[in-house]
C-alpha positions as CSV (number, residue, x, y, z in Angstrom):
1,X,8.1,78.9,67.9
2,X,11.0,77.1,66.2
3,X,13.1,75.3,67.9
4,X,17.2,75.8,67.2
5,X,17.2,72.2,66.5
6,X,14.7,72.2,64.5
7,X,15.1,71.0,60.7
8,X,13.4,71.5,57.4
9,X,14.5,69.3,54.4
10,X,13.4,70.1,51.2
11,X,13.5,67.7,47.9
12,X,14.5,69.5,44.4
13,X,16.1,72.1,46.3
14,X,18.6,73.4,43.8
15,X,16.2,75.3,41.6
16,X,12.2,76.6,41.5
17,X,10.0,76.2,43.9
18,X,12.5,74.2,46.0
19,X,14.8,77.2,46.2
20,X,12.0,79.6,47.0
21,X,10.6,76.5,50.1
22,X,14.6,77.1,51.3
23,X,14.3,80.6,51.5
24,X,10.9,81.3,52.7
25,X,11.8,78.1,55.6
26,X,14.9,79.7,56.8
27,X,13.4,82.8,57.0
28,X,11.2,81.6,59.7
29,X,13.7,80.3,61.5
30,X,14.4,76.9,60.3
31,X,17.6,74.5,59.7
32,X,17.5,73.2,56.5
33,X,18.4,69.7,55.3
34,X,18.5,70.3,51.3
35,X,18.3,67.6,48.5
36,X,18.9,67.6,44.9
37,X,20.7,65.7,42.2
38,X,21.9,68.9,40.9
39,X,25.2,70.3,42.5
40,X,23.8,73.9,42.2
41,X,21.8,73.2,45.7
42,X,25.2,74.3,47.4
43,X,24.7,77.3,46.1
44,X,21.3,77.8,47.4
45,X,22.4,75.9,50.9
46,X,25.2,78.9,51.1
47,X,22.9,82.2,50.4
48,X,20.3,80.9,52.6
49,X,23.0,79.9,55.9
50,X,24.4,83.1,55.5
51,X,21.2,85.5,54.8
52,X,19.5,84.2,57.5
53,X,21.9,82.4,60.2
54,X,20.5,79.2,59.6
55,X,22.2,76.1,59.3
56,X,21.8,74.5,55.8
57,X,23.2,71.0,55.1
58,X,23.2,69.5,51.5
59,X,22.5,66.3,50.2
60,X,23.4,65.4,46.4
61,X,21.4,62.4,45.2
62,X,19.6,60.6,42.9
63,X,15.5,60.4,44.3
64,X,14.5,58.6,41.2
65,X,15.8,55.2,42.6
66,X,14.1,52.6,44.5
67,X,16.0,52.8,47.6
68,X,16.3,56.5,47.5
69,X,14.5,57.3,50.6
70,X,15.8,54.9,52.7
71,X,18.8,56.1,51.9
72,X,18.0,59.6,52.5
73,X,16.1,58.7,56.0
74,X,19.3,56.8,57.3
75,X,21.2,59.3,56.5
76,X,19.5,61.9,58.5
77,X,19.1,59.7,61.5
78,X,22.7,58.9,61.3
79,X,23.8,62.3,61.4
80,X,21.1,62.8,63.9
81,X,19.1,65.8,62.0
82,X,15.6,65.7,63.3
83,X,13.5,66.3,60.5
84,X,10.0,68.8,62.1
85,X,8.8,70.0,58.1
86,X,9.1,67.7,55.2
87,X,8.4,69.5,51.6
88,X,8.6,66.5,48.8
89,X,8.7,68.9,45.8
90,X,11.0,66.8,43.6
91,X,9.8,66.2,40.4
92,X,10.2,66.7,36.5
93,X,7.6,68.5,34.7
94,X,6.9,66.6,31.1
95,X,4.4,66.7,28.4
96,X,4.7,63.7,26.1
97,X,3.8,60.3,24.7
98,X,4.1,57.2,27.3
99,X,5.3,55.2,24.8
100,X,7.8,58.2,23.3
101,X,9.8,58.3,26.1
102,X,12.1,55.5,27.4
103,X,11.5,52.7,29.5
104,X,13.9,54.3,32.3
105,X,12.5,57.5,31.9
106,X,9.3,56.2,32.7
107,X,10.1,54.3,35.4
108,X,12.6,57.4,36.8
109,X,9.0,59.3,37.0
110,X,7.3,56.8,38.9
111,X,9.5,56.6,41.4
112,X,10.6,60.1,41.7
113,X,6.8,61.0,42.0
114,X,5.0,57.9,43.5
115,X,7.2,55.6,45.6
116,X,10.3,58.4,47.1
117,X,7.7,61.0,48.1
118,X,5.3,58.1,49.9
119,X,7.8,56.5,51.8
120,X,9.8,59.8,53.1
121,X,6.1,60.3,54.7
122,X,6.4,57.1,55.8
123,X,9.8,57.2,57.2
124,X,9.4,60.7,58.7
125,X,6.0,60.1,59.2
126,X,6.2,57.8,62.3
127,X,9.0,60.2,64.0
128,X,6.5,62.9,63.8
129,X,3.9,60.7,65.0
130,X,6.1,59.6,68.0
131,X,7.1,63.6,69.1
132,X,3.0,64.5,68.5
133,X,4.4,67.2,66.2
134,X,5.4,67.8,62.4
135,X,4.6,68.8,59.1
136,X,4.4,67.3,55.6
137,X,3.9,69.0,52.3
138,X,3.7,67.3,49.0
139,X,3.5,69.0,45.8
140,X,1.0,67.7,43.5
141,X,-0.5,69.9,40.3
142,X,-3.7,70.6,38.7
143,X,-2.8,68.0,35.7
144,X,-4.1,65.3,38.6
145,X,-7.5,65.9,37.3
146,X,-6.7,66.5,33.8
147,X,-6.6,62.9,32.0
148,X,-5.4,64.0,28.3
149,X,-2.7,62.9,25.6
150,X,0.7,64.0,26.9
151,X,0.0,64.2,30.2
152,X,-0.5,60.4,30.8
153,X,2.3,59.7,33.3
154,X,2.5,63.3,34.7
155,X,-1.0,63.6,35.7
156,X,-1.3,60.3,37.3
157,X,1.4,60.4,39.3
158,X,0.1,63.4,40.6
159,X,-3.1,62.4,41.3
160,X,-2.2,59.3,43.2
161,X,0.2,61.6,45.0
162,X,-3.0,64.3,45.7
163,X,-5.2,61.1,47.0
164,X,-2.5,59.4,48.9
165,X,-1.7,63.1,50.8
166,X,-5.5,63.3,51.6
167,X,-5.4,59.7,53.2
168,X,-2.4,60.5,55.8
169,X,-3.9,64.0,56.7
170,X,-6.6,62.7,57.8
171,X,-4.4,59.6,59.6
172,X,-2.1,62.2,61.2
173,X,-4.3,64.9,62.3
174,X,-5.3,63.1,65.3
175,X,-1.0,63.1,66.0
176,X,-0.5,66.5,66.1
177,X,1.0,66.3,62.3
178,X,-0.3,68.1,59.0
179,X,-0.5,66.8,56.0
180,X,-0.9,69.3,52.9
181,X,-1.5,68.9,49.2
182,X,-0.7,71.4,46.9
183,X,-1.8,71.9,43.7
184,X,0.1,74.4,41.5
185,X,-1.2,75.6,37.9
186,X,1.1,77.6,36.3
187,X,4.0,78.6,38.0
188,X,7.1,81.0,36.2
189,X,9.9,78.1,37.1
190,X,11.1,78.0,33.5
191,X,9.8,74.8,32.7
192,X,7.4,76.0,30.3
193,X,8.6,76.5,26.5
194,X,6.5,79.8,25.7
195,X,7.7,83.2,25.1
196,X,8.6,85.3,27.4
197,X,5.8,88.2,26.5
198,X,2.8,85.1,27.4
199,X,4.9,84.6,30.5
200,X,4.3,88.3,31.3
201,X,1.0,88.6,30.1
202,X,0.0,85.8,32.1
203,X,1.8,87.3,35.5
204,X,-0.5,90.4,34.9
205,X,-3.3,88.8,34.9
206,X,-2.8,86.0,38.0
207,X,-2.8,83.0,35.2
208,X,0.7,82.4,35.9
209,X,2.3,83.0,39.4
210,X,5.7,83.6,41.0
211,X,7.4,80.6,42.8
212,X,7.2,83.5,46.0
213,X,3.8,83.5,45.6
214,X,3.1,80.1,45.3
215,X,5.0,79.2,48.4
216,X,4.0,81.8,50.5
217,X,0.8,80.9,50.2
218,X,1.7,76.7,50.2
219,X,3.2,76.6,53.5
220,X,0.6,79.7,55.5
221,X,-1.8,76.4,54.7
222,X,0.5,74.0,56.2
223,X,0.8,75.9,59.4
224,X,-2.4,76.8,59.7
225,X,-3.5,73.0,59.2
226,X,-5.0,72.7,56.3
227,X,-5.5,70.1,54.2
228,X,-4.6,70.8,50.3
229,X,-4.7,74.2,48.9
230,X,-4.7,75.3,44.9
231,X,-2.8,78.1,43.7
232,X,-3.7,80.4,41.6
233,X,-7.4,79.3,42.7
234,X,-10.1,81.2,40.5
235,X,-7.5,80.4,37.0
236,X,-7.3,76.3,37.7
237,X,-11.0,76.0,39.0
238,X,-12.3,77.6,35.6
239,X,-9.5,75.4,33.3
240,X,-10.3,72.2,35.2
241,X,-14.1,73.0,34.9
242,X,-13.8,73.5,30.8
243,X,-11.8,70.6,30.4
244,X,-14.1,68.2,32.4
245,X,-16.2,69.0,30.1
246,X,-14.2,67.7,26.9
247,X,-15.2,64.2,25.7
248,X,-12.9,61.7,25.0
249,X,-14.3,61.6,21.1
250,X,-13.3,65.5,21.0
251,X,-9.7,64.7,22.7
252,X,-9.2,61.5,19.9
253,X,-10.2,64.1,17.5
254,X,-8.0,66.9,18.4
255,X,-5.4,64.1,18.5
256,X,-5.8,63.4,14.9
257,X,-5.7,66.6,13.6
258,X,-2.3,66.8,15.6
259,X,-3.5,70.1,17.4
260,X,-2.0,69.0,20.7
């Protein structure tokens, strides 16, 4: 049962997934606390309030900074919004060269996917703790086991993120708290430069999913306690399991011929 006072805040809220995690959260009864960098999330903050008599609150900053969630955890105790789900979905989505892309764009990545989402489930973590109740999601991907050209920084910020998730669910457990991972493959966000025919194709055939699906399915595992969950399953298994099997010689190779 959820509580009037109870709040939901959700990171990257003004667009994918994020929107969809607003909807689907205020639908089952929850206030929402949303964050984003991009104005837009008012928009999303309004259509949710008034579609489902929920109170929606918006937060417009930058998560990519070293002190951004700090800042973001102050602010909520100041304005005394007691935070019960916590879905860190912020993130950019980015296939290229390490040493391509800038310096600050690197370290922008880093933070945004490594050091903000960690220490909100820090921050919030311990309130949870204290009231023997809460719920933390954090969105990792596939790419965390897929160690390729392109995918350098992406992937391994998501994998740390996948391993540190595992680590506090099985910390918080004991506290009454959940702790979920999840790991989409591909998801129809927009993010993905391929026409739009593959993009249907691919939704036909379960390689691709909606962001309704996806979160429908991410948070009936964090309320039923689990502990990571991969969406769509049989799709990312069978593409992980080819690519393990990919030596590096092969990858250098398919690097030299500039293939990918």
């Amino acid at each position: 049962m959820v509580g009037q006072s109870s709040y939901a805040l959700v990171t990257g809220a003004a667009t994918g997934m994020g929107v969809e995690y607003a909807r689907q959260l205020a639908k089952r009864g929850y206030n929402l606390i949303l964050v984003d960098i991009n104005p837009k999330v008012q928009q999303v903050a309004e259509e949710v309030s008034s579609r489902y008599s929920v109170q929606a609150r918006t937060i417009i900053m930058n998560l990519g900074t070293e002190q951004a969630a700090d800042e973001l955890y102050q602010r909520c105790k100041q304005e005394g919004l007691p935070v019960e789900v916590l879905i860190n979905n912020a993130g950019v989505y980015h296939d290229s060269d390490i040493l391509d892309d800038s310096v600050e764009f690197n370290r922008t990545i880093l933070t945004l996917h490594v050091l903000t989402p960690a220490m909100l489930c820090r921050l919030f973590g311990e309130d949870m703790r204290q009231r023997g109740q809460g719920y933390i999601l954090n969105v990792s991907s596939i790419t965390k086991r897929i160690a390729i050209q392109r995918l350098g920084t992406y992937g391994s910020t998501k994998a740390f993120l996948s391993a540190f998730t595992r680590s506090l669910h099985i910390e918080m457990k004991g506290y009454g708290v959940n702790v979920l991972a999840v790991h989409p493959g591909a998801v129809d966000t927009g993010l993905f430069s391929i026409p739009q025919w593959v993009t249907k194709a691919g939704l036909a055939l379960g390689i691709i999913v909606t962001p309704r699906y996806l979160v429908r399915r991410a948070l009936h595992a964090l309320f039923a306690g689990c502990a990571s969950v991969t969406v769509p399953w049989l799709w990312s298994k069978l593409l992980l399991f080819f690519i393990a099997l990919l030596p590096t010689s092969l990858l250098r190779l398919i690097r030299k011929l500039k293939l990918f």
